[in-house]
VOPAGU-2260 file (C-alpha; in pm, 1 decimal, decimal comma):
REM VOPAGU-2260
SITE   aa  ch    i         X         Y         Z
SITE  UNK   A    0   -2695,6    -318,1   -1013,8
SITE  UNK   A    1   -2999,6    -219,4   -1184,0
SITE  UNK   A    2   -2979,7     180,9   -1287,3
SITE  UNK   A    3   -3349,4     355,0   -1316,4
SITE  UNK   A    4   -3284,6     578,4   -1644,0
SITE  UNK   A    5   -3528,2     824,8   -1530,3
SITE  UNK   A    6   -3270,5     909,8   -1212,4
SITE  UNK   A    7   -3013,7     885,2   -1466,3
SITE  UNK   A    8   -3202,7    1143,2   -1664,9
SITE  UNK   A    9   -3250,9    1386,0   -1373,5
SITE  UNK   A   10   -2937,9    1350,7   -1227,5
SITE  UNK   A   11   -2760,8    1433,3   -1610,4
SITE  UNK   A   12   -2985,1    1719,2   -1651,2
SITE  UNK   A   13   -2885,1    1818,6   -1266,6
SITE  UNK   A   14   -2540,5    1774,7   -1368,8
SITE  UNK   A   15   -2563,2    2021,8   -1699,0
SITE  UNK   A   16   -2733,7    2292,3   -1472,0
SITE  UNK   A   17   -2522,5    2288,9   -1210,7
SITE  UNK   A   18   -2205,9    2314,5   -1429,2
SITE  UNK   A   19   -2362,9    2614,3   -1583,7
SITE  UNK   A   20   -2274,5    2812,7   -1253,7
SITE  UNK   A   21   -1953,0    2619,7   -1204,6
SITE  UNK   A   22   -2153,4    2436,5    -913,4
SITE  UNK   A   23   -2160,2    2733,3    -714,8
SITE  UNK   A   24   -2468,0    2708,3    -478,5
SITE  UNK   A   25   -2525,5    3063,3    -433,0
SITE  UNK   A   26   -2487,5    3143,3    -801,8
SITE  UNK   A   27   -2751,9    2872,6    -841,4
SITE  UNK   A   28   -3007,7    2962,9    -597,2
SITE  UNK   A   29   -2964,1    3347,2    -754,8
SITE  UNK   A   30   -3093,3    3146,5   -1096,0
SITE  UNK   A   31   -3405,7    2995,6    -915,5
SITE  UNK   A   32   -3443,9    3355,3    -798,9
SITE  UNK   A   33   -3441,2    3508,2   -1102,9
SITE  UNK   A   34   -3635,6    3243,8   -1314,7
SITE  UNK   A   35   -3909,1    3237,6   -1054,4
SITE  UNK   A   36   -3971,9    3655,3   -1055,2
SITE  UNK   A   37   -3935,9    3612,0   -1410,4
SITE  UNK   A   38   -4234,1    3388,1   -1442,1
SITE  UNK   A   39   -4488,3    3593,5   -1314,1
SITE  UNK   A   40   -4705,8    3323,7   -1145,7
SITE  UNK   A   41   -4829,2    3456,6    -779,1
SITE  UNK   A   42   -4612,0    3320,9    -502,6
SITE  UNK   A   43   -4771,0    3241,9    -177,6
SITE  UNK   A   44   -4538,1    3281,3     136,8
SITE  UNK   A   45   -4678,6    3083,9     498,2
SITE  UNK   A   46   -4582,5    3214,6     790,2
SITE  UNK   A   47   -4356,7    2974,5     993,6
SITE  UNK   A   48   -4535,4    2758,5    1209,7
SITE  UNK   A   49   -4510,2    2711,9    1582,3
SITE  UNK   A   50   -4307,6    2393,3    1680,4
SITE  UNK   A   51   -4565,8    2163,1    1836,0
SITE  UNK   A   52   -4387,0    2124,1    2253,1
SITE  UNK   A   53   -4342,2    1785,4    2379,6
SITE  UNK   A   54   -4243,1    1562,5    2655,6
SITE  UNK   A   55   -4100,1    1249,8    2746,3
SITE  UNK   A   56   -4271,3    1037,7    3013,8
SITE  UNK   A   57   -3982,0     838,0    3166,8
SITE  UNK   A   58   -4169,6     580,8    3346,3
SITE  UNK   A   59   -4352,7     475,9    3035,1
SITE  UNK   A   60   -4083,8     591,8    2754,6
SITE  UNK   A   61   -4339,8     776,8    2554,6
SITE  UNK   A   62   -4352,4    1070,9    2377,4
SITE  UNK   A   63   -4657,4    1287,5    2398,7
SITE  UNK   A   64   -4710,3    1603,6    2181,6
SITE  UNK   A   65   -4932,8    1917,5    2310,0
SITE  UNK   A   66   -5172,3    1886,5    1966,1
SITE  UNK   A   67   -5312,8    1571,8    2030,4
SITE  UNK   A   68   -5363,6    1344,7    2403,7
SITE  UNK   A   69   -5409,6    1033,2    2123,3
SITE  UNK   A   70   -5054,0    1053,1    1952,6
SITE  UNK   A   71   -4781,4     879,4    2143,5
SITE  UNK   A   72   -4529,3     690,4    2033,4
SITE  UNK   A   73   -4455,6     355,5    2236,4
């Protein structure tokens, strides 16, 4: 099977940070944290959006969303 040495890359140098924390998830995300308040750049945080309701027309066995009369899926 052919092997694409840029995954192989990413996935060593995923391997080498993650053993730095002993794989530990939290300990990692604590990192990302850190480096990214370290960095100064300005972060922007969204708001979370409102899910977009829907609902199922039996009879045809489409789905219509609120947004848009156009999108349905057949």
């Amino acid at each position: 099977m052919w092997q694409d040495p840029i995954v192989e890359e990413t996935r060593a140098l995923r391997e080498q940070y993650a053993s730095r924390f002993n794989h530990d998830g939290r300990a990692i995300f604590e990192d990302i944290l850190r480096r990214q308040a370290a960095s100064g750049r300005k972060l922007v945080t969204f708001p979370p959006r409102q899910p977009i309701q829907t609902s199922v027309d039996p009879q045809q066995q489409t789905v219509k969303t609120g947004e848009s009369p156009t999108a349905s899926i057949a």
